[in-house]
N, C-alpha and C positions, 0 to 999 in steps of 0.2 A: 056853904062851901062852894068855892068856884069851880065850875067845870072847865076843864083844858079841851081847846081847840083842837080839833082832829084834823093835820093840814091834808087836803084834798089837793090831787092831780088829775091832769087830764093826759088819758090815754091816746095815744098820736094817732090809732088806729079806728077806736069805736067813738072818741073825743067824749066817751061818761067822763066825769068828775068823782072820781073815788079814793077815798082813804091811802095814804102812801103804803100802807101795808098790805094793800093787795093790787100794787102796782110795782114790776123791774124795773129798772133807771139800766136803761144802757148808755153809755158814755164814750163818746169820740178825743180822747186825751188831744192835751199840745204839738203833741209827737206825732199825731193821726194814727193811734191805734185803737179798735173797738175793742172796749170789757162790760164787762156785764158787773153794774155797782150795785151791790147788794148793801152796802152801808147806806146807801145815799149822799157820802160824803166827796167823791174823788172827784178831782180838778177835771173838769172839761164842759163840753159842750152835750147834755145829757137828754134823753127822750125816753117818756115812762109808757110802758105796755102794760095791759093790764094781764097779768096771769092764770090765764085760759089758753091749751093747747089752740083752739081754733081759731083765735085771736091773733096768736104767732105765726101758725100758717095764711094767714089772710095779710099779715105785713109781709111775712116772706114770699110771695105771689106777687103783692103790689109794690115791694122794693119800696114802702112808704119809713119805713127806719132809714135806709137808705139814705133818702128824697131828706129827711130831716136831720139826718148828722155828715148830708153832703159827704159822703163816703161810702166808697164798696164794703159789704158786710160779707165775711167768706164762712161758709158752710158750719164751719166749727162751732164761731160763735151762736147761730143759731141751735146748733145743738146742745150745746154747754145752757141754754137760755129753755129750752126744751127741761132738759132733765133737771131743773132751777124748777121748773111751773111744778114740773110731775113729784116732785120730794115735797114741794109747797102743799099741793094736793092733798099727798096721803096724810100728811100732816092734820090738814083739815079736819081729814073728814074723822081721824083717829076720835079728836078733838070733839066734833059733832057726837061720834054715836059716844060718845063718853058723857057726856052732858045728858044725851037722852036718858041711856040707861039710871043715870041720877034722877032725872024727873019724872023717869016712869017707875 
């Protein structure tokens, strides 16, 4: 059986290479407005963070989202991108100790 390709991005901020799934695509539309693409799919000029609080505050510090969709990013979407990582999170970790308690 053929294994499927796990496509891998690079994070604008720590530049790892990891899995699109634990990477946000934020995106600068035609229009110049910033969203936060969770499909992966929407038209623009896009730049993937990897989803760690301390990650987000180290691009919002160095303006490097910014710097890379050539655009002012205003406070909201950082937050709106905030509460994205931290839902991701608990998700996880649900995830994690559910698997543990199966293999213990």
């Amino acid at each position: 059986m053929k294994q499927r390709k796990i496509p891998l991005r690079t994070c604008v901020i720590t530049k790892e290479s990891l899995p699109k799934s634990e990477l946000l695509r934020v995106v600068r539309t035609p229009e110049g407005d910033v969203q936060v693409d969770e499909t992966g799919k929407l038209n623009g000029r896009g730049a993937y963070i990897k989803k760690d609080v301390s990650v987000l505050e180290k691009a919002q510090k160095s303006k490097m989202l910014e710097k890379r969709l050539e655009v002012e990013i205003e406070d909201s979407v950082y937050e709106e991108i905030r509460k994205i990582i931290e839902k991701w999170g608990e998700s996880h970790y649900d995830d994690f100790r559910r698997l543990c308690n199966w293999y213990w």
